[in-house]
C-alpha positions in Angstrom: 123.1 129.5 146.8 120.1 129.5 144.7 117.6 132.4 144.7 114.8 129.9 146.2 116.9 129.4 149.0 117.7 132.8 149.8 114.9 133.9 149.9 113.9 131.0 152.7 116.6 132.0 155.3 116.8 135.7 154.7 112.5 135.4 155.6 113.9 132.9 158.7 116.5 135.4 159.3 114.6 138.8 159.9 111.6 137.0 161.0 113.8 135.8 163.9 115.4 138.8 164.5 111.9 140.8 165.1 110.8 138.2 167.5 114.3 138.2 169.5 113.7 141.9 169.8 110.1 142.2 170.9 111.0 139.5 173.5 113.6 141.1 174.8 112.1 144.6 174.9 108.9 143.5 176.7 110.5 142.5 179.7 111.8 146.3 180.1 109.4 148.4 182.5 107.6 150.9 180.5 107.8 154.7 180.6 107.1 157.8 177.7 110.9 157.9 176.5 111.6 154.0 176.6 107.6 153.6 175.0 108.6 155.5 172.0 111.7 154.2 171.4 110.5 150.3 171.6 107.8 151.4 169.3 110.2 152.4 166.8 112.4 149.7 167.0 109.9 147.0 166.9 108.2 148.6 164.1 111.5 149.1 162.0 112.6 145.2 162.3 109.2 144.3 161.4 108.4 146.3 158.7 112.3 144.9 157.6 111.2 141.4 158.2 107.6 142.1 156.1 109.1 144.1 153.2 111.8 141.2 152.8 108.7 138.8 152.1 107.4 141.3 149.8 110.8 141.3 147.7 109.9 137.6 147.5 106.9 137.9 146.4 107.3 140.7 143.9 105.6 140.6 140.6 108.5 142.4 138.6 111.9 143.7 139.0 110.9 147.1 139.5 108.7 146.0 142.5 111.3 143.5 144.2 113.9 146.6 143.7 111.3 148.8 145.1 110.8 146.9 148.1 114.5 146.0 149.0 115.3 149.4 149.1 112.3 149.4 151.8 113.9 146.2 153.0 117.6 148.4 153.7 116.4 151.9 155.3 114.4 149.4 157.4 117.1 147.8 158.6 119.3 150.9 158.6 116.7 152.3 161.0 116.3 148.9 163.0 120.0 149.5 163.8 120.1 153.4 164.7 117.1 152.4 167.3 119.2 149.4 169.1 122.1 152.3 169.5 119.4 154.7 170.7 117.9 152.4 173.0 121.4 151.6 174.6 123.0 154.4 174.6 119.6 156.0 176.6 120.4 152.9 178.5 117.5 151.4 178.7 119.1 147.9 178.0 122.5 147.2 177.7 124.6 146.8 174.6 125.5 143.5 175.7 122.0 142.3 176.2 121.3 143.6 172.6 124.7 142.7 171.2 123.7 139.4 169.1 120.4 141.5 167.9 123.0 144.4 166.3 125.1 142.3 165.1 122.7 140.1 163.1 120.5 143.6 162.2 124.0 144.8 160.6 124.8 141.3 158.7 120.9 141.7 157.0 121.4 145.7 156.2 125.1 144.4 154.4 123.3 141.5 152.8 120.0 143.2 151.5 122.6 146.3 150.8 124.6 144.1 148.6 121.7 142.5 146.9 120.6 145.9 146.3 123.5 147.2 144.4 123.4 144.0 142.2 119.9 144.7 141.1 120.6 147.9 140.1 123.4 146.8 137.3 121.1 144.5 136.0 
């Protein structure tokens, strides 16, 4: 797959992903403990989805490295707040199933492209 192309579904991909999550977690009733815990996990998938364009647009190496490593504790922390948010039991695993498992294929992706940019 060429980098041009990567770079189009991986920007698809997380921008997806954030909507599919805010969609689903503003149908939940609202109270302190749930609030905080939506916040975070709509912040972390889109600050995931917004730092991946970044790495697209980067002017240099250094800044596309910088901002995938953004791009991976992003997503890292997008996943930790689905399993907080379903293990509180706010919303259950099976509703947020597809949402995990597609914020755990981007962390191994962007993890992976990672790793190559730092033996180049």
């Amino acid at each position: 797959m060429k980098q041009d192309e990567f770079n189009e579904l991986f920007r698809n991909r997380t921008k997806i992903l954030a909507l599919q999550i805010i969609s689903l977690l503003s149908e939940l009733k609202y109270n302190d403990a749930l609030g905080t815990i939506r916040k975070q996990l709509i912040r972390s998938i889109t600050s995931t989805a917004a730092n991946f364009r970044a790495v697209c647009r980067a002017r240099s190496e250094r800044e596309r490295f910088a901002k995938l490593c953004i791009v991976v504790e992003e997503a890292d922390e997008t996943i930790f707040w689905i399993e907080m948010i379903t293990e509180a039991g706010f919303i259950s695993k099976e509703e947020m199933a597809d949402c995990y498992k597609e914020a755990t294929e981007i962390l191994k992706v962007m993890a992976s492209y990672r790793k190559r940019l730092m033996t180049r």
